[in-house]
NUMAR-807920 format. One record per atom (N, C-alpha, C): residue in three letters; atom name; x, y, z. Coordinates in pm, 1 decimal. Example, Ala and Ser with C-alpha at 12.3 -4.5 7.8 and 13.67 -1.06 7.14 Angstrom:
2
pt r = ALA a = N east = 1319.0 north = -569.0 up = 780.0
pt r = ALA a = CA east = 1230.0 north = -450.0 up = 780.0
pt r = ALA a = C east = 1320.0 north = -330.0 up = 780.0
pt r = SER a = N east = 1285.0 north = -225.0 up = 708.0
pt r = SER a = CA east = 1367.0 north = -106.0 up = 714.0
pt r = SER a = C east = 1290.0 north = 3.0 up = 787.0
This chain:
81
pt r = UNK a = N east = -17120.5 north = 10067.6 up = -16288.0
pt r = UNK a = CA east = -17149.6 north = 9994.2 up = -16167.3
pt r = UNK a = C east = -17030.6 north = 10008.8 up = -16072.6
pt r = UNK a = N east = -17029.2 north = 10011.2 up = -15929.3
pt r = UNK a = CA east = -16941.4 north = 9983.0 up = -15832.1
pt r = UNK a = C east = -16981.3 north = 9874.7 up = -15729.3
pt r = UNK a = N east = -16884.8 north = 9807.3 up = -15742.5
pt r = UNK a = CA east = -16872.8 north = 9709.7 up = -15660.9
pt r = UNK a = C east = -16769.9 north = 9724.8 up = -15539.1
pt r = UNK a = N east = -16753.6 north = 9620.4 up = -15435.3
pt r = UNK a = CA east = -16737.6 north = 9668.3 up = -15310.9
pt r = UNK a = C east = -16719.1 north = 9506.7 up = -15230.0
pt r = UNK a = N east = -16587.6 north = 9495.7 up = -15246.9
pt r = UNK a = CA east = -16534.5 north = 9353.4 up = -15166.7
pt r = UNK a = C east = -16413.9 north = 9377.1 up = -15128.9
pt r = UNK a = N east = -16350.8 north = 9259.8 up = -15044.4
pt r = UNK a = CA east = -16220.2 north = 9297.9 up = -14974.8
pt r = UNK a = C east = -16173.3 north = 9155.2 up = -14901.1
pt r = UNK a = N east = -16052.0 north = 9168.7 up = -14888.9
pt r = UNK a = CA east = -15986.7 north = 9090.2 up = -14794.1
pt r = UNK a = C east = -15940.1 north = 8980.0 up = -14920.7
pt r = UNK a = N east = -15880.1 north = 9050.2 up = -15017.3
pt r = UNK a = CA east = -15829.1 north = 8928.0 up = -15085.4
pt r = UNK a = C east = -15682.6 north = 8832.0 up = -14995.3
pt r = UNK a = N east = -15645.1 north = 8921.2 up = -14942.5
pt r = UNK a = CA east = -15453.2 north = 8889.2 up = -14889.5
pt r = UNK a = C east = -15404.5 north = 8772.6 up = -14960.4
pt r = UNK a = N east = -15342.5 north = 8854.5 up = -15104.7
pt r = UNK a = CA east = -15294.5 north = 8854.7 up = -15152.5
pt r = UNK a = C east = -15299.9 north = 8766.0 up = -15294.4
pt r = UNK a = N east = -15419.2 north = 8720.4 up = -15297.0
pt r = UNK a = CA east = -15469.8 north = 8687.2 up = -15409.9
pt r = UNK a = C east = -15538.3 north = 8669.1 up = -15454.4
pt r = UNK a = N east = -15524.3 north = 8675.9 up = -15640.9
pt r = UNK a = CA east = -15620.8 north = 8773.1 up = -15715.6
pt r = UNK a = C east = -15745.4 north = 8638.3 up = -15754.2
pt r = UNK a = N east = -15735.3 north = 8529.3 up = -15719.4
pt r = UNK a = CA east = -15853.3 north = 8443.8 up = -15791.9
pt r = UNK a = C east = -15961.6 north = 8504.1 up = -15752.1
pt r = UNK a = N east = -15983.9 north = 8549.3 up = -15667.1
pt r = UNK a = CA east = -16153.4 north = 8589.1 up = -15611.0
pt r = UNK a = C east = -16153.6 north = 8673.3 up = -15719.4
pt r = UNK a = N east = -16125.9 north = 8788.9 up = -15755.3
pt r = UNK a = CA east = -16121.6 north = 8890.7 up = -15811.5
pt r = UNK a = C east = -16111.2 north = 8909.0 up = -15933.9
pt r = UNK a = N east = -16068.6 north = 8828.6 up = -16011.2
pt r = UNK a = CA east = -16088.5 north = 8804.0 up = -16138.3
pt r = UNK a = C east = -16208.8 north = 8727.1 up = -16157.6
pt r = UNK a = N east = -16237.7 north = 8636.9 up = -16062.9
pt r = UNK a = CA east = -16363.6 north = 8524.9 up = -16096.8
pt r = UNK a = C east = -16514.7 north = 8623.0 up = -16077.7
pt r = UNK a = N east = -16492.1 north = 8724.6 up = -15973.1
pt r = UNK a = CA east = -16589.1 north = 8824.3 up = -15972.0
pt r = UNK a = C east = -16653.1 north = 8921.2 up = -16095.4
pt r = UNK a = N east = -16507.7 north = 8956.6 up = -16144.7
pt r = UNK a = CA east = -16513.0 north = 9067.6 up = -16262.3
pt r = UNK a = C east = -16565.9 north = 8977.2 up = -16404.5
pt r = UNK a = N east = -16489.7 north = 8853.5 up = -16391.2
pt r = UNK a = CA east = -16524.4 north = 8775.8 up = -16504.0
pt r = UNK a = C east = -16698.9 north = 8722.8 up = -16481.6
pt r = UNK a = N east = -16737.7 north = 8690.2 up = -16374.0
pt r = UNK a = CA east = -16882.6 north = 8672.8 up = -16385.6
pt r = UNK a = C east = -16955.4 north = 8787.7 up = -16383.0
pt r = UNK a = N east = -16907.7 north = 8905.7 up = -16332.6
pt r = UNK a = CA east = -17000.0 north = 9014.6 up = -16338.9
pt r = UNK a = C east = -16968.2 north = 9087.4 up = -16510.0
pt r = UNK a = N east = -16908.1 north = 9016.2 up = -16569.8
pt r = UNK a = CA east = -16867.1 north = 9112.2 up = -16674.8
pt r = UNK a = C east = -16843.6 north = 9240.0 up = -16662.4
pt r = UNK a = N east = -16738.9 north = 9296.8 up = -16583.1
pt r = UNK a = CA east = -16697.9 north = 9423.9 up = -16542.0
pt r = UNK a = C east = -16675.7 north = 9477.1 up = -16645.7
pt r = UNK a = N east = -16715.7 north = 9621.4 up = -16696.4
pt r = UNK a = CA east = -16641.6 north = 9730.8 up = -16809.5
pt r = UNK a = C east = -16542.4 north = 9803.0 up = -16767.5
pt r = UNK a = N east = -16497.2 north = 9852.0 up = -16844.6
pt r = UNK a = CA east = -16372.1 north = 9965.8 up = -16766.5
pt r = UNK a = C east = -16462.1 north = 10091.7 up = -16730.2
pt r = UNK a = N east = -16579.4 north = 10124.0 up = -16779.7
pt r = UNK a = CA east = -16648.7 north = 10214.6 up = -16670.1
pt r = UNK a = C east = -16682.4 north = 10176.1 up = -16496.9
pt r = UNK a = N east = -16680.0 north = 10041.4 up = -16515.7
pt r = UNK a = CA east = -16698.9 north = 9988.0 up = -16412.4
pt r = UNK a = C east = -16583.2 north = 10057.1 up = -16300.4
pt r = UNK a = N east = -16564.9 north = 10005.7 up = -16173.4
pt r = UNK a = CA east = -16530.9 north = 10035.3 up = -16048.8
pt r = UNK a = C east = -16515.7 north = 9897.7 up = -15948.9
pt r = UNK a = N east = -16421.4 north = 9857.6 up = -15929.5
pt r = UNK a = CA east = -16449.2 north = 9785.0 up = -15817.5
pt r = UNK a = C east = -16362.4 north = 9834.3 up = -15689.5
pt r = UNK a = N east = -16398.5 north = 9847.5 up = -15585.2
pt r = UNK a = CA east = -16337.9 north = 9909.4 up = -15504.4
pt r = UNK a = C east = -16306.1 north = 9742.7 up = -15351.3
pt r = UNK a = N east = -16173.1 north = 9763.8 up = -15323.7
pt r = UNK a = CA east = -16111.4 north = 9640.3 up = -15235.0
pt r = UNK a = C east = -16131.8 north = 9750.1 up = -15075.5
pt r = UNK a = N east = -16191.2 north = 9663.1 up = -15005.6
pt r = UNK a = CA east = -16178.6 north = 9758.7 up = -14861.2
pt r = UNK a = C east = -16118.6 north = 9681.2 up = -14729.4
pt r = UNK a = N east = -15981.1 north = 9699.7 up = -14757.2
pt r = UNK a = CA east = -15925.5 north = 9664.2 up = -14721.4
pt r = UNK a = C east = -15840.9 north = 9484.3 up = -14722.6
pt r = UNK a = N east = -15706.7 north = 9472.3 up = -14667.5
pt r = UNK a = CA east = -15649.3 north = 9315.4 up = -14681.7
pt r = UNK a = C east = -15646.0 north = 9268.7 up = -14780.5
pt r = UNK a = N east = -15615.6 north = 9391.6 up = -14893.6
pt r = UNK a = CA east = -15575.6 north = 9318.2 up = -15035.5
pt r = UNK a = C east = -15458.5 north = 9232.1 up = -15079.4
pt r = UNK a = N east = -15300.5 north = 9321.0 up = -14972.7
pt r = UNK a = CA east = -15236.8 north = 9215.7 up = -14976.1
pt r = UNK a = C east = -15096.5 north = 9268.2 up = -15109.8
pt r = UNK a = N east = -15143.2 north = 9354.1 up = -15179.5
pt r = UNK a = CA east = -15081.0 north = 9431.7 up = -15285.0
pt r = UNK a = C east = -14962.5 north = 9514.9 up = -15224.9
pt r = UNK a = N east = -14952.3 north = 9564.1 up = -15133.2
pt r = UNK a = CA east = -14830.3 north = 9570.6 up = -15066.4
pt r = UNK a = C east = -14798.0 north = 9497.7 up = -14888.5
pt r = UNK a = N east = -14790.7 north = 9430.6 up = -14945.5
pt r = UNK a = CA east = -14739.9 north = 9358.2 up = -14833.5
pt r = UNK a = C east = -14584.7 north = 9254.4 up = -14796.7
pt r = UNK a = N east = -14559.1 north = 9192.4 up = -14918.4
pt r = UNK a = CA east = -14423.7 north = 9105.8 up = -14891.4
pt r = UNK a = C east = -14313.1 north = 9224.2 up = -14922.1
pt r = UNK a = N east = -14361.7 north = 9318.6 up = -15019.8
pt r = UNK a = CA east = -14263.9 north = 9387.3 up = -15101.3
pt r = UNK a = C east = -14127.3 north = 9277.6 up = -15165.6
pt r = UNK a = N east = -14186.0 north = 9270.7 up = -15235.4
pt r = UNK a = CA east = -14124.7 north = 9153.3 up = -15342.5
pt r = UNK a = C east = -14192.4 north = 9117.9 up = -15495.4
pt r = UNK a = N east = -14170.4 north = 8999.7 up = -15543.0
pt r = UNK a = CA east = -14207.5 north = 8994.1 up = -15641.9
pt r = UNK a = C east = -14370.5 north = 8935.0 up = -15637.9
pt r = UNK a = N east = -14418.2 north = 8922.1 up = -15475.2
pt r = UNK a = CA east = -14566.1 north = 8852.2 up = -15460.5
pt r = UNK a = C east = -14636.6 north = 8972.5 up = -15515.0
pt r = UNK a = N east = -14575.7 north = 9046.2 up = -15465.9
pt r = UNK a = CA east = -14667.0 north = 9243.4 up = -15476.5
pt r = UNK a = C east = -14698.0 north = 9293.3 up = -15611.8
pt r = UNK a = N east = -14588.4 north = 9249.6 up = -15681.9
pt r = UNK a = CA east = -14586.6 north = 9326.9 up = -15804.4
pt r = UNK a = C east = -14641.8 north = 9194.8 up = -15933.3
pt r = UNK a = N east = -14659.9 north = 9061.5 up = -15859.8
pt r = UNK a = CA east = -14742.6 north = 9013.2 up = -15981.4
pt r = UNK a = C east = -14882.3 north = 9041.5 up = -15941.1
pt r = UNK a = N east = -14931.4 north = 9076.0 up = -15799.9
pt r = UNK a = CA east = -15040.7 north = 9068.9 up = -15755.7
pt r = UNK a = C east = -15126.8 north = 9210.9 up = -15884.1
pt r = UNK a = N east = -15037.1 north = 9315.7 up = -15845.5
pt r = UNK a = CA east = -15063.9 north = 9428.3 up = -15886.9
pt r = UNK a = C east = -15072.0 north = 9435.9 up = -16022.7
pt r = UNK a = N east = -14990.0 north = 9349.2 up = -16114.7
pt r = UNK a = CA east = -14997.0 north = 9347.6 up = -16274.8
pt r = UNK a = C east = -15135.5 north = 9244.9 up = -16331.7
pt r = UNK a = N east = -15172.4 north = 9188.8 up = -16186.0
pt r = UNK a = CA east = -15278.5 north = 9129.9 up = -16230.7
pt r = UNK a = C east = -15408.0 north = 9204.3 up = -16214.5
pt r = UNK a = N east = -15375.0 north = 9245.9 up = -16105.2
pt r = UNK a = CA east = -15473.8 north = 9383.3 up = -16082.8
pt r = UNK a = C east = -15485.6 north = 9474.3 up = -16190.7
pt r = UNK a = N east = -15412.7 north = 9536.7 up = -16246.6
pt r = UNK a = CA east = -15399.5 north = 9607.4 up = -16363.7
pt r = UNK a = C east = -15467.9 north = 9576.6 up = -16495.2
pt r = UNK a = N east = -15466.6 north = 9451.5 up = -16527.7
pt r = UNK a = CA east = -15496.8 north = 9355.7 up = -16664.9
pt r = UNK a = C east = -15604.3 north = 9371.3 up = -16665.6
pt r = UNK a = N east = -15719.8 north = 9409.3 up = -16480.6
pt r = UNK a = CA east = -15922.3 north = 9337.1 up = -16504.7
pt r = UNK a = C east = -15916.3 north = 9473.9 up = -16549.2
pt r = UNK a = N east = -16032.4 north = 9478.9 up = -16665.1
pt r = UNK a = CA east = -16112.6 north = 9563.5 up = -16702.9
pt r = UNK a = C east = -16164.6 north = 9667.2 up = -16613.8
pt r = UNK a = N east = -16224.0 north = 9648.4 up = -16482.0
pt r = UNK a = CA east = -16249.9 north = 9800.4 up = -16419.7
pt r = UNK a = C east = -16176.0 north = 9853.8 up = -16367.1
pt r = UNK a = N east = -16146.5 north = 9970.8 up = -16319.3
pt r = UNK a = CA east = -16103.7 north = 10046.0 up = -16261.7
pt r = UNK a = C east = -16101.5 north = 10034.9 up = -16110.2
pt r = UNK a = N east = -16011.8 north = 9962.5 up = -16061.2
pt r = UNK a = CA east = -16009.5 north = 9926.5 up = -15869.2
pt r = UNK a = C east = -15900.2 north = 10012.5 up = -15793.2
pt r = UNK a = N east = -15986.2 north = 9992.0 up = -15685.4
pt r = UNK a = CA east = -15970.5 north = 10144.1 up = -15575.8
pt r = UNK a = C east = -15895.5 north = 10032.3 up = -15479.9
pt r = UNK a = N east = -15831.4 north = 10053.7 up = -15398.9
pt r = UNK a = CA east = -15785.7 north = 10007.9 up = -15279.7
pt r = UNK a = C east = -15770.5 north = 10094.3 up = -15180.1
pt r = UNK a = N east = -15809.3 north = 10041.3 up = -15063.0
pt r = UNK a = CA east = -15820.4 north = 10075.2 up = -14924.5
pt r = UNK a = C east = -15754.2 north = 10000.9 up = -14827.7
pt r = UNK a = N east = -15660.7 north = 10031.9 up = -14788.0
pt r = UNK a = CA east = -15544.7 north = 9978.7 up = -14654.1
pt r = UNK a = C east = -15580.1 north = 9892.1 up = -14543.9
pt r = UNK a = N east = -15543.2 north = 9757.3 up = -14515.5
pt r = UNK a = CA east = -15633.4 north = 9687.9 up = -14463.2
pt r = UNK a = C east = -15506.2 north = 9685.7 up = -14347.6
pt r = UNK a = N east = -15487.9 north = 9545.4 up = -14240.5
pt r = UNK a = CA east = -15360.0 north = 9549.3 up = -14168.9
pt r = UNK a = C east = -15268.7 north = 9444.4 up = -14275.6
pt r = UNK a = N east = -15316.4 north = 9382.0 up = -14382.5
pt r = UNK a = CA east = -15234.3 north = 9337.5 up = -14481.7
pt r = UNK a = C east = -15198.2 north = 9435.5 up = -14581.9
pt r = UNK a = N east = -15146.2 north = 9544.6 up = -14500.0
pt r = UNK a = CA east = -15067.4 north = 9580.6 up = -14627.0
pt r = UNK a = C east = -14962.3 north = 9701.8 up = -14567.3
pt r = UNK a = N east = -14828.0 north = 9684.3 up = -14634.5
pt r = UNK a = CA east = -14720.4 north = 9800.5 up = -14523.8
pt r = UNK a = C east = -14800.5 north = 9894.0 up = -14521.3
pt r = UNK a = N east = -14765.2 north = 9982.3 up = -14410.3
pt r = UNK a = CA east = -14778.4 north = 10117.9 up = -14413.5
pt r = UNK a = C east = -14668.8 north = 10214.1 up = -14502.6
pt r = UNK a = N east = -14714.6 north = 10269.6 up = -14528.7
pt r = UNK a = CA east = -14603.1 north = 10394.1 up = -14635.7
pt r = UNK a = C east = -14485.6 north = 10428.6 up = -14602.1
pt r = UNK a = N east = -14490.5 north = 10444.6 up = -14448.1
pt r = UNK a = CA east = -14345.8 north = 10490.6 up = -14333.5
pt r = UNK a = C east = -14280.5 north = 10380.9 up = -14339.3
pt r = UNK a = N east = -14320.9 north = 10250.4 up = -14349.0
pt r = UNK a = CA east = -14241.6 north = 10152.9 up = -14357.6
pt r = UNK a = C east = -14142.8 north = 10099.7 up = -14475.7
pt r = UNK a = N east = -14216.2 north = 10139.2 up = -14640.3
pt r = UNK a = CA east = -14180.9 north = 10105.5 up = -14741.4
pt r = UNK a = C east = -14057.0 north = 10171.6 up = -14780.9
pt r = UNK a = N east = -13940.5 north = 10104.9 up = -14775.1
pt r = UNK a = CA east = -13861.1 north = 10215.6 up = -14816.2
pt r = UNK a = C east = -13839.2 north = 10296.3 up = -14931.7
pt r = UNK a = N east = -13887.9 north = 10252.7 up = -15000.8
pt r = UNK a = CA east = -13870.2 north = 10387.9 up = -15149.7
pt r = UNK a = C east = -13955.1 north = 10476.0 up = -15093.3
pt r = UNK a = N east = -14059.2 north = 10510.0 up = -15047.6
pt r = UNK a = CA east = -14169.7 north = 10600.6 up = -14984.4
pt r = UNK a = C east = -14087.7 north = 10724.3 up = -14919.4
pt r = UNK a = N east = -14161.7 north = 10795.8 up = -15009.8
pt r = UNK a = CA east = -14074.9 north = 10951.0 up = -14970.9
pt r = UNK a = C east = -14188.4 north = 11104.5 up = -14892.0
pt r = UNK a = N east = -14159.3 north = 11117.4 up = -14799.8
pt r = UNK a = CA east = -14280.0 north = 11212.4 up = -14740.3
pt r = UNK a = C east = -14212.9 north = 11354.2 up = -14792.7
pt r = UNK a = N east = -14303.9 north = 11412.3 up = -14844.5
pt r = UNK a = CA east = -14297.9 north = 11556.6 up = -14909.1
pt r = UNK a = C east = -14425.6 north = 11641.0 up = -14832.9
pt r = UNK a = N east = -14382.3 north = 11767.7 up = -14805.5
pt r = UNK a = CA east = -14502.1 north = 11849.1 up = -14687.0
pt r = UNK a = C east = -14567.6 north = 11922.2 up = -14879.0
């Protein structure tokens, strides 16, 4: 199955409460379109957001909303041609 929601900024309750009522598999898919919020403070909000992200069972896609840096901005972000 793929699923198809967005605009968490920056947190994961929707998103677990989704996967947990839909009983998501790891074949599953859920895809965020946009204002997830996963890079955005660059701090430690980002990286629990993301380990929580990690933990649901499907496999989630993210898509760049205006909550979230741009790449040019992040400084570890390295452009290679």
């Amino acid at each position: 199955m793929v699923c198809f929601t967005g605009d968490l900024h920056g947190s994961s309750n929707e998103i677990v409460k989704l996967c947990e009522r839909y009983e998501f598999a790891a074949t599953d898919t859920v895809v965020l379109l946009g204002d997830v919020g996963a890079n955005y403070f660059l701090d430690e909000r980002d990286r629990k957001l993301k380990a929580k992200l990690s933990r649901l069972q499907p496999t989630i896609l993210c898509i760049h909303g205006n909550h979230e840096i741009r790449p040019a901005n992040i400084p570890s972000y390295i452009i290679k041609e």
